[in-house]
N, C-alpha and C positions, 0 to 999 in steps of 0.2 A: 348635469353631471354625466361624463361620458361611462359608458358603462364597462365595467371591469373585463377583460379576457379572462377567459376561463382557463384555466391553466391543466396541462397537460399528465403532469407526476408532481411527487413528493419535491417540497419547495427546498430540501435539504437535501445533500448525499454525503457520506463521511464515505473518505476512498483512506486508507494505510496498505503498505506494504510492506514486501521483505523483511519479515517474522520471522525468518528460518529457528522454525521450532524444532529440537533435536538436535540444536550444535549448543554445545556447552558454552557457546558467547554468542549465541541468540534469547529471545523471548524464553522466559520458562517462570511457572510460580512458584511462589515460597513453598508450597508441599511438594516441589520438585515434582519427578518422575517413578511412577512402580515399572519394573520392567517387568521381562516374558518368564525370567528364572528366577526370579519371587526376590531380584535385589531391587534397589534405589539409588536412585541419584538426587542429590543433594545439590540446590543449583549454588554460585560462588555468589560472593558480596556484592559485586559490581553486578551481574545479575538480578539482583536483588532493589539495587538504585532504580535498572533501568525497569524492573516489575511496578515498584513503585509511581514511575511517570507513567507506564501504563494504565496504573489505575487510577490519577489525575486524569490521564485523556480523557475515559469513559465516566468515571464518576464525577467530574468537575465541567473539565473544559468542552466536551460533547452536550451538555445540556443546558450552557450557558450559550454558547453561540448557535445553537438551534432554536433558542429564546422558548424550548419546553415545547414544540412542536414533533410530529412524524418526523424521523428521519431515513432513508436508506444507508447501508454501508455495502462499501464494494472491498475486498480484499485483492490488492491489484499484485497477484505472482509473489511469487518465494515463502509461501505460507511457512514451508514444510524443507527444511535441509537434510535433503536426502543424498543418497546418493553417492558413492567416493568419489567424491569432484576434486580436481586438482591434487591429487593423492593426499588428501584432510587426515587428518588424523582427533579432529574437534568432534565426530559423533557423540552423541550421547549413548546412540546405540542403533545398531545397522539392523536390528529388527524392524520391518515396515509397521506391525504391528504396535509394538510401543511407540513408533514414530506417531501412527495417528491416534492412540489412546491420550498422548501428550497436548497434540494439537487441537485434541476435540478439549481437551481438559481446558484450554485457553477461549477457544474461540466458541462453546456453546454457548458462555454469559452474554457474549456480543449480540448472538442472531436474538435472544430471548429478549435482548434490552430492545433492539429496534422491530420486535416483534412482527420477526420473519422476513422484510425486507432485505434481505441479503443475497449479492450476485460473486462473484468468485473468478476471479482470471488467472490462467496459467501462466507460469513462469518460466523459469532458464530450466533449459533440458539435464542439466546438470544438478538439480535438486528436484526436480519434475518427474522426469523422466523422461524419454526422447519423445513420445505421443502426449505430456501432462499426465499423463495418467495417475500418477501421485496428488495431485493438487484434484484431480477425476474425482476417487475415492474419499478423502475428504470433502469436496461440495457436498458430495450427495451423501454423506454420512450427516452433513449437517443441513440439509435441508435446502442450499441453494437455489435461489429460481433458473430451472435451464432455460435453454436457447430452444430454439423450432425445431433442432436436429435430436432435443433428449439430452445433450450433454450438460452438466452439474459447473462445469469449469469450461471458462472459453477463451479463445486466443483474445478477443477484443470486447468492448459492448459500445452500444450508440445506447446515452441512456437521458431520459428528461429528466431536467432539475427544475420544477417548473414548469413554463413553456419555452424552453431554452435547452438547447441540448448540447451534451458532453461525447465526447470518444476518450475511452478511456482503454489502455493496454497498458504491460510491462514494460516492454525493452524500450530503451532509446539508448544512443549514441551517449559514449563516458569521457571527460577531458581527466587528464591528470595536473593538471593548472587552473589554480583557481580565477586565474581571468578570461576563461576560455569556459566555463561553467554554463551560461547561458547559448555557444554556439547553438548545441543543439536541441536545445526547446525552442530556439529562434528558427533554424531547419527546419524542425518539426510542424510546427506553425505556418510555415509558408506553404510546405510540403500539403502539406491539409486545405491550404484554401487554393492552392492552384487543382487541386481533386476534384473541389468543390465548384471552382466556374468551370470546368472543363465538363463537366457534369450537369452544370446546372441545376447542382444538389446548396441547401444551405446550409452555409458551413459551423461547425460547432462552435458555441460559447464558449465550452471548455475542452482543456487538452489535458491530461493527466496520465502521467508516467510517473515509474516507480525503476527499480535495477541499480538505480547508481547510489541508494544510499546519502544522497544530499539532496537538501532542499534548494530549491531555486525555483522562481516565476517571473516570468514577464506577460505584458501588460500594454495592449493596443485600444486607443480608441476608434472606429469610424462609422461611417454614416449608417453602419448596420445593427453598432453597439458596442460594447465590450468585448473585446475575448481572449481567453488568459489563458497562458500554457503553464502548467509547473509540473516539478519533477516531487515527489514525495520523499522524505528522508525514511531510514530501517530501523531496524528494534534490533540489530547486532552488533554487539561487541567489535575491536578491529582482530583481524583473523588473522593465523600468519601469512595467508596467503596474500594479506594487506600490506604488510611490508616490503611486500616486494615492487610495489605500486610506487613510482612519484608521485606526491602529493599526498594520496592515502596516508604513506609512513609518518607523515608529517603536521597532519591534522588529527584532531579528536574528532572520532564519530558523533553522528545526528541521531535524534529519535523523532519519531513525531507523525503525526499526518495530517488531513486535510480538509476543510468544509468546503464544498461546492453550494452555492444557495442563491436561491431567484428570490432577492426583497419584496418591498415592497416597488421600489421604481427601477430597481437596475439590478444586473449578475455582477454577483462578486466571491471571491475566496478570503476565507480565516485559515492561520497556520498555525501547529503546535508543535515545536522546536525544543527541546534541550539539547543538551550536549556536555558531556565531562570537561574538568579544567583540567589542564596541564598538571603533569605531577611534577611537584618541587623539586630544586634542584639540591643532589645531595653533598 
């Protein structure tokens, strides 16, 4: 019997994004928000929908498809909706303070469940701040594993799933047509392994982006293995600044996020998707 390779990391990673905790049509739990001037916020119904799939991801569908093993999680950008982006008028509240007393209220059950394996990547400078520095102060309020530089949040990570490795950041490329969706994780994908012979680096199993709020993967085989690019769907509401979007106005938002996992013979990704129906016509 050939004898097993030892394997490098945690044979699991759960990556989610785009949280934006602190817009009144992002993440937020049913005890809402205390704020700085001793009032509350009270999150809406559909809020409330989407808290509840949250708590399927973590309390159901994350420890079923980890089959009860270690897992890591990576929080890939947009934790935290900060910022007056796009002149919003959606805060909860433009205290940074209550921003991350909200965020930490969400995200400390998370690092506790996967007990401490938690990395953190920064996101759009418009909720971040122009250096992250917003998504900074939350890593390292919750414990984050930094990078060799000290920082809590990073632009990118190389990370093993196994012995198989991932590149995982926020930004990629947005279509406003749903058949044009897959463009640029197929970009992204080539982009990465023309890096990789040019370098004569090997190139990652997985590719994982977050930004665009929809889920999509694609999916190559070759003589090296697997290796799968997907984009992660959000935990927000559609915003008005959504109607201004082709396509956006016209679809119902995603929630959901993602397993990254080295099996026993191969890499593969599980995905967890909802989405609102259409409201009736009146």
């Amino acid at each position: 019997m050939a004898k097993r390779k030892k394997r490098k990391g945690v044979n699991n990673v759960i990556v989610v994004s785009d949280l934006h905790i602190n817009c009144r049509l992002g993440l937020c739990p049913p005890a809402g928000a205390d704020l700085d001037e001793g009032g509350a916020y009270k999150p809406s119904r559909l809020q409330m929908v989407v808290w509840s799939w949250w708590e399927e991801f973590w309390g159901e569908w994350v420890p079923h498809v980890t089959k009860g093993e270690p897992y890591a999680v990576v929080v890939n950008g947009d934790a935290v909706d900060g910022g007056a982006h796009h002149g919003n008028t959606t805060h909860i509240s433009a205290n940074y303070d209550d921003q991350e007393r909200l965020a930490l209220k969400v995200l400390r059950p998370v690092v506790e469940q996967c007990e401490g394996r938690y990395w953190h990547i920064r996101g759009t400078d418009v909720h971040a701040g122009q250096s992250g520095q917003e998504e900074e102060r939350l890593a390292r309020a919750l414990g984050a594993v930094p990078d060799k530089e000290g920082r809590y949040a990073r632009w990118f990570l190389w990370k093993w799933v196994g012995d198989g490795m991932a590149h995982i950041s926020h930004h990629i490329g947005t279509s406003s047509r749903t058949q044009y969706e897959t463009s640029a994780p197929a970009a992204e994908f080539g982009e990465m392994m023309i890096q990789a012979a040019l370098r004569s680096d090997t190139p990652p199993h997985f590719i994982a982006r977050g930004h665009r709020h929809r889920q999509v993967k694609i999916e190559k085989e070759s003589v090296g293995g697997k290796y799968i690019t997907f984009v992660t769907p959000g935990w927000q509401l559609r915003t008005p600044f959504a109607y201004k979007i082709a396509g956006a106005r016209v679809t119902e938002p995603e929630f959901g996020g993602a397993l990254m996992r080295h099996g026993d013979e191969d890499y593969y990704t599980r995905h967890f998707k909802k989405e609102l129906t259409r409201p009736e016509a009146e």
